[in-house]
C-alpha positions in Angstrom: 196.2 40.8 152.3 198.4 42.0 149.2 201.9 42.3 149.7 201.8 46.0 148.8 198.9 46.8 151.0 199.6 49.3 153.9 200.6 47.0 157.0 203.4 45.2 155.2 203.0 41.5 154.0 205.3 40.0 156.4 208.3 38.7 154.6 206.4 37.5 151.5 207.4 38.7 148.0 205.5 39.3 145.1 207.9 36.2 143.7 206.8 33.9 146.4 208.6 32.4 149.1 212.2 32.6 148.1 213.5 31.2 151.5 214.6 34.0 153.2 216.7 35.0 150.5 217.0 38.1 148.9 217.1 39.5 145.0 215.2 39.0 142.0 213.2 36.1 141.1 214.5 33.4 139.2 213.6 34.0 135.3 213.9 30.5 134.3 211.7 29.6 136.6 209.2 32.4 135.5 209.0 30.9 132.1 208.9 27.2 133.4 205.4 28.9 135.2 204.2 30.0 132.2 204.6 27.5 129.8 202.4 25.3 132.5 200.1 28.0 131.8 199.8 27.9 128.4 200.4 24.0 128.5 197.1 24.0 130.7 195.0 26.4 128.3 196.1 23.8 125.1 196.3 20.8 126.2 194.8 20.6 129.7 197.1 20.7 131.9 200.3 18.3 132.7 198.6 15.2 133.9 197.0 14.0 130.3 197.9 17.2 128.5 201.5 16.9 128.1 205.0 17.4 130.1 207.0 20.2 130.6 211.0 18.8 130.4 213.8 20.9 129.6 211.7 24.5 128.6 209.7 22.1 125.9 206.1 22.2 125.8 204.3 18.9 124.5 201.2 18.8 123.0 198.6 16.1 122.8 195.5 15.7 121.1 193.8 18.2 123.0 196.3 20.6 121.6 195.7 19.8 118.0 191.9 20.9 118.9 192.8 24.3 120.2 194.9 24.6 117.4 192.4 23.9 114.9 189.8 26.0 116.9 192.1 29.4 116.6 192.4 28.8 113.2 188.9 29.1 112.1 188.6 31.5 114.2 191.2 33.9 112.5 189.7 32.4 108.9 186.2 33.2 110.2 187.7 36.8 111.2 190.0 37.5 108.1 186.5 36.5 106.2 184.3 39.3 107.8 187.7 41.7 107.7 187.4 41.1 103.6 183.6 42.8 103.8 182.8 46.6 102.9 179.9 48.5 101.6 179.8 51.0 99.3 177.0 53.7 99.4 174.7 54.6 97.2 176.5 57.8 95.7 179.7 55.9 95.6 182.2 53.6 93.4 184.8 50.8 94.6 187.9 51.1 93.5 189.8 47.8 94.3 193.4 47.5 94.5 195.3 44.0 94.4 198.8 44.6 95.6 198.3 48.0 95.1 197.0 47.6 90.8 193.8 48.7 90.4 191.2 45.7 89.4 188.0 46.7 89.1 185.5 49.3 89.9 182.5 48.1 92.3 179.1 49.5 92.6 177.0 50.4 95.2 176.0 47.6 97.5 178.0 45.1 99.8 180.9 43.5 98.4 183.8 41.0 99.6 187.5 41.1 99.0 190.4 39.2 100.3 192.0 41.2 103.3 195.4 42.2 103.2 195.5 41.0 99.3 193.2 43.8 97.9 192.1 46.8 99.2 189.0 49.2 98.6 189.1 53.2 98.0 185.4 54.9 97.9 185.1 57.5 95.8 181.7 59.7 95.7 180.6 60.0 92.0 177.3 62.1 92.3 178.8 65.1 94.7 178.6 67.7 92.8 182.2 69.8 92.6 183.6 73.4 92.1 186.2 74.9 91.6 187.1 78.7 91.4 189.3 80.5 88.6 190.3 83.7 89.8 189.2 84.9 93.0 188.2 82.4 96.2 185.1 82.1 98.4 185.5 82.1 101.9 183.0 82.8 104.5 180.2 84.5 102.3 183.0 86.9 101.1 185.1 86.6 97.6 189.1 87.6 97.1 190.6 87.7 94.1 193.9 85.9 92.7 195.1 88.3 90.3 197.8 86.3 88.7 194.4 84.0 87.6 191.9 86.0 87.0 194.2 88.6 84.9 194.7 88.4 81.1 195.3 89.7 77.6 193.1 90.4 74.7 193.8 90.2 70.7 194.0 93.6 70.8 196.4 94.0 74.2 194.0 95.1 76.7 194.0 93.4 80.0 190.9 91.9 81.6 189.8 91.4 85.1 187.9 87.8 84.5 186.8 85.5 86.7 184.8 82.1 86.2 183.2 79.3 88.5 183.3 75.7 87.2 181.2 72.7 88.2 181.9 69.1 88.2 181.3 65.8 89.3 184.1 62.2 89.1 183.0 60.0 86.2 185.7 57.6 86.1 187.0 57.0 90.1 189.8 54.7 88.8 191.6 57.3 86.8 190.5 60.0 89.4 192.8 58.4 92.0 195.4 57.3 90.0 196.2 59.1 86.3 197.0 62.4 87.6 198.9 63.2 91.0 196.1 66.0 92.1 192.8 66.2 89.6 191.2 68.9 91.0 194.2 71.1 91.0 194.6 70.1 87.5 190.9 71.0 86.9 191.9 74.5 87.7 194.8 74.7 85.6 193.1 73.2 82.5 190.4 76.0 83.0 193.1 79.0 83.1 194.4 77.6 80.4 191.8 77.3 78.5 189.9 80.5 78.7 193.3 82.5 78.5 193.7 80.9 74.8 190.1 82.0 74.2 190.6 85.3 75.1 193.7 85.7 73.7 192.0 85.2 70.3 189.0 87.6 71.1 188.9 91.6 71.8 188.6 93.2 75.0 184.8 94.5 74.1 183.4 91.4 72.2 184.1 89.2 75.9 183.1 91.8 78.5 179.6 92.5 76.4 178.5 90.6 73.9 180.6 87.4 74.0 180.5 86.1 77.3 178.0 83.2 76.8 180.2 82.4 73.8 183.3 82.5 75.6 181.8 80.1 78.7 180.4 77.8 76.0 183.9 77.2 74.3 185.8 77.8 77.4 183.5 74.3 78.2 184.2 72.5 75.6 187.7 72.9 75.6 188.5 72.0 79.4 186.7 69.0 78.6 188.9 68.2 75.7 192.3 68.8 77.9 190.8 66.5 81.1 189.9 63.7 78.6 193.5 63.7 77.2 195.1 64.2 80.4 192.8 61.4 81.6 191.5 63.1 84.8 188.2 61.3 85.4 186.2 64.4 85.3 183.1 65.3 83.7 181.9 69.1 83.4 178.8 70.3 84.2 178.7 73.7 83.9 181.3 76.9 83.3 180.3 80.3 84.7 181.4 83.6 83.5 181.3 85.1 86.9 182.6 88.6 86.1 184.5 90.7 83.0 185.7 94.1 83.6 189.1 96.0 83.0 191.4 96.4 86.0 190.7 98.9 88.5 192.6 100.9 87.3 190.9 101.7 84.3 187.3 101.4 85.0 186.5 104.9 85.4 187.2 105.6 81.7 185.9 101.9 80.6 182.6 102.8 82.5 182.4 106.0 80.5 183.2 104.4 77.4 180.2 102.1 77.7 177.7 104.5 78.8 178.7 106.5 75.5 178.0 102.9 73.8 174.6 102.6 75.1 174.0 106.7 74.1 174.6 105.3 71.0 172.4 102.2 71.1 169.6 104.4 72.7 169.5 107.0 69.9 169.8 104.3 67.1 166.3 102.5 68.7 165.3 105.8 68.8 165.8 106.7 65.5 164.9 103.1 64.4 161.1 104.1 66.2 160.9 106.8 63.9 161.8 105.6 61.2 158.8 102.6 61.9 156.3 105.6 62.7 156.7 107.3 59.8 157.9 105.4 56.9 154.6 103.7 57.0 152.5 106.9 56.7 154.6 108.5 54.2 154.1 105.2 52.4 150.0 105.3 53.1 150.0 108.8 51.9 152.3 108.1 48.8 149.9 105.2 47.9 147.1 107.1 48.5 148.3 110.3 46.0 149.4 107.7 43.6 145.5 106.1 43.7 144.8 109.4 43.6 146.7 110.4 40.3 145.4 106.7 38.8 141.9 107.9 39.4 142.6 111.6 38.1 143.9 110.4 35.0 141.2 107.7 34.2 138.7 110.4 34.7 140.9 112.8 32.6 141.6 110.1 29.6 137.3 109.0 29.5 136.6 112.6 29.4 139.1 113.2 26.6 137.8 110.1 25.0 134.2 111.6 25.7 135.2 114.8 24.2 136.8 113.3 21.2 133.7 111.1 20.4 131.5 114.0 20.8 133.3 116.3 18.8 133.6 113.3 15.9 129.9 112.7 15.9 129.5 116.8 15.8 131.2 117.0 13.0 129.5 114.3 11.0 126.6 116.3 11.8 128.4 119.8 10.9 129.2 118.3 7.4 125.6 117.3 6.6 124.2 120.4 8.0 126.9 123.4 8.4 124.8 126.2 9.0 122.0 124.6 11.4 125.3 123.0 13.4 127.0 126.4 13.6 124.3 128.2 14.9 123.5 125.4 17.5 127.0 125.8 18.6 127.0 129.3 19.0 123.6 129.3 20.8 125.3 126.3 23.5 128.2 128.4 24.2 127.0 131.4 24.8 124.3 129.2 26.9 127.1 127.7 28.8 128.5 131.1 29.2 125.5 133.0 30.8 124.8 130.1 33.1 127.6 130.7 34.9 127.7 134.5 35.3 125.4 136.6 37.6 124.8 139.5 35.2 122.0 140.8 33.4 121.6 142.3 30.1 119.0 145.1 29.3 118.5 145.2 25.4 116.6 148.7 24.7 113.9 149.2 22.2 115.4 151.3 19.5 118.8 150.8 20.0 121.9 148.7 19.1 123.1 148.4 22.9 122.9 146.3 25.8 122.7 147.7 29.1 125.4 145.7 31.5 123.8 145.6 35.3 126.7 143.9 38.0 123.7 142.8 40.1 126.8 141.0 42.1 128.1 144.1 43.2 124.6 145.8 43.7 123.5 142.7 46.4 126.6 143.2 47.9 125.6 146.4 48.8 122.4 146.2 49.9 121.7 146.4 53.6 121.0 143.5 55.8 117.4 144.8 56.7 116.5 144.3 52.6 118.8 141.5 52.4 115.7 138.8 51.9 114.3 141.0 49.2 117.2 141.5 47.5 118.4 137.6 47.3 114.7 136.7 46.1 115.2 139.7 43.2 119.0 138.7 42.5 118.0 135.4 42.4 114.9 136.2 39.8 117.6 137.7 37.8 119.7 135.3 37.6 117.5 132.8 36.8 116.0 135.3 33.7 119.7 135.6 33.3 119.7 131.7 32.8 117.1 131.3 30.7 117.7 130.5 27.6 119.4 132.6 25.1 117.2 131.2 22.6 113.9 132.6 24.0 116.0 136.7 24.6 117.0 136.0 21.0 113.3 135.7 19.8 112.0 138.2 22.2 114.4 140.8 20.8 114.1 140.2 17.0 110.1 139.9 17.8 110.7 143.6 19.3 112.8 144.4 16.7 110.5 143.2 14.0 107.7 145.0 16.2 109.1 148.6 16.1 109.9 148.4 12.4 
C-alpha cells in the first residue's frame, strides 16, 4: 500500500526508512541515487559500467555507445527539422542569420535549422485594396479624407476606386518596405489625386474616367517599382465620381441639361441626315433637268438656225415662190391651232368669224354627240389646208366675174 493511501503507511516515509528519525531527506544522498540511475541507463550499471566515488560519474565503453547513439539521434532529428515544403501558389524566402538568400519554388526543400529560416509568401492570391470607402459585410462606408479631392478648376470630387493585385517579388515584399499593402494604398491616393488635380471636374466624372483609371495604373506601378514594394498591378477600378452631397442636387440638374443638349443635337443631327440627302436628290435632279432643257433648247436653236440658212439660200434663188410659201405655212400653222371657222361670201370682200368654241359650249348635253361630231367637222375643214380655201375662193371669185 502507498504511503499516502487512506489507512496510513505505518511509519514509512516517501524517503525511505530514515530510522525513526524525523525531517527531510538527505539531498546528497538524493543525487548519489540518481547519478546510479543515470550511471545504469549509460553505462549499465555500477558492476562493469562504472563507479560512483565522491558525486563523480565514470563512464566506460558502454557509455561512449550511448553517447554516440544520442548524437545521431539529434543529427538525424536536426536533419528532418531542416525540411519544409512550399505549395504550389507559394515562394520560399530563406533567411541565413536573418539576410535573405534566396527565393525557393514550389516543391520540398531542405535548409540547415537554426542557421536559416523559411518565410512562405503566396504569389498567385489575388489582392485588393480599397481607396476611399471600405467593404464590410456586403455594405460600403466611405473615408472622406480619401476619397475627397480637388479639380483643375477647384471643384471637389467624391471619388472612389478599387485596386487589384498580386506579390511578384516575395523577397522585397517582406523586407523593402515596413507595410506594402498599406503603402499600396497610399501610392494609389497619391496618384490619382495628381491626376485629378491636372483634369476638370466634368472631363473625370463623364468622359474621362477610363482615362483617368488607365493613367492612375500606370502611375502606381511606377511609384511601387521605385519604392521597391514587390507588387504587380492587375487592375484599377473607377468605382464612383460624383460631387459631394452636398452639391448633387444642382450637379444632377446640370447633367440632365447636358444630355437635353446632346438629345436635341442627335436630333437635329437625324434631320439633317433625312433631309440633306433629298434636297441633294432633288437639286441633282433640277440640275439634270436644266442640262436636258438646255440641250433640247440649243439643238432646236441649232435646228432653227440651219433651217432658216437653208431658207434663205432658197429665198435668194427664188424670192417670190419662197415668200409665198412662207406666208401660206404660217398662216397654216396658225389655223391648225385655233377652233374657228371662216365663211368667205360670194360677192363680197368679208369673212364671216363663227366662235364654234363658244357655240359647243353651249349646246345641251342631250345634242352634245351631234354637236362634237359637227365641231369637230369644222375644225377639221378649219384645218385643211389654206391652200385648197385659197383656190376655192379665187375659183368662186373667178366664177362670179
Amino acid at each position: 500500500m502507498a504511503w499516502n493511501q487512506p489507512g496510513g503507511n505505518g511509519d514509512k516515509e516517501p524517503w525511505g526508512d530514515r530510522g525513526g528519525k524525523q525531517g527531510p531527506p538527505d539531498l546528497d544522498e538524493l543525487l548519489k541515487n540518481l547519478q546510479g540511475k543515470l550511471a545504469g541507463i549509460f553505462g549499465g550499471g555500477r558492476p562493469g559500467g562504472g563507479r560512483i566515488g565522491g558525486g563523480k560519474i565514470n563512464f566506460g565503453g558502454g557509455g561512449s555507445i550511448g553517447l554516440g547513439l544520442i548524437l545521431v539521434v539529434a543529427l538525424i532529428g536536426w536533419a528532418v527539422a531542416g525540411v519544409y515544403i512550399v505549395d504550389q501558389a507559394e515562394q520560399g524566402v530563406v533567411l541565413r542569420f536573418g539576410k535573405f538568400t534566396r527565393t525557393t519554388e514550389p516543391g520540398p526543400h531542405w535548409l540547415p535549422y537554426f542557421a536559416e529560416t523559411v518565410e512562405k509568401v503566396n504569389v498567385q492570391q489575388l489582392r485588393s485594396q480599397d481607396v476611399g470607402f471600405r467593404s464590410a459585410g456586403g455594405s460600403q462606408s466611405s473615408v472622406p479624407n480619401e476619397s475627397l479631392m480637388l479639380t483643375e478648376d477647384e471643384n471637389i470630387i467624391d471619388i472612389k476606386f478599387a485596386v487589384q493585385y498580386r506579390v511578384s517579388e516575395p523577397n522585397k515584399y517582406l523586407f523593402n518596405v515596413l507595410d506594402a499593402d498599406n503603402t499600396l494604398r497610399q501610392a494609389t491616393e497619391s496618384a490619382v489625386r495628381e491626376i485629378v488635380g491636372k483634369n476638370g471636374m466634368d472631363f473625370v466624372i463623364t468622359e474621362g474616367r477610363e482615362a483617368v483609371a488607365s493613367r492612375a495604373e500606370v502611375l502606381i506601378q511606377d511609384i511601387l517599382d521605385r519604392y521597391g514594394t514587390g507588387l504587380l498591378l492587375t487592375s484599377v477600378n473607377m468605382q464612383s465620381a460624383q460631387p459631394p452631397k452636398e452639391v448633387q442636387e444642382a450637379f444632377f440638374d446640370a447633367v440632365k441639361a447636358r444630355e437635353d443638349q446632346v438629345r436635341l443635337e442627335n436630333e437635329a443631327r437625324a434631320y439633317k441626315a433625312d433631309i440633306v440627302p433629298k434636297a441633294e436628290g432633288e437639286a441633282n435632279a433640277i440640275l439634270e433637268r436644266a442640262e436636258g432643257y438646255k440641250q433640247r433648247v440649243v439643238a432646236q436653236a441649232e435646228g432653227e438656225t440651219d433651217r432658216f440658212l437653208k431658207v434663205l439660200i432658197e429665198y435668194q434663188k427664188a424670192p417670190e415662190v419662197t415668200r409665198s410659201r412662207l406666208y401660206l405655212e404660217a398662216v397654216e400653222s396658225v389655223m391648225a391651232n385655233t377652233s374657228k371657222v371662216l365663211v368667205d361670201l360670194d360677192g363680197g370682200n368679208n369673212l364671216v368669224y363663227l366662235p364654234l368654241d363658244k357655240l359647243i359650249g353651249s349646246r345641251t348635253e342631250e345634242s352634245g354627240a351631234a354637236s362634237g361630231q359637227r365641231s369637230i367637222g369644222s375644225v377639221e375643214e378649219s384645218s385643211s389646208s389654206p391652200i385648197d380655201s385659197r383656190r376655192r375662193r379665187l375659183d368662186n371669185r373667178g366664177r362670179g366675174r
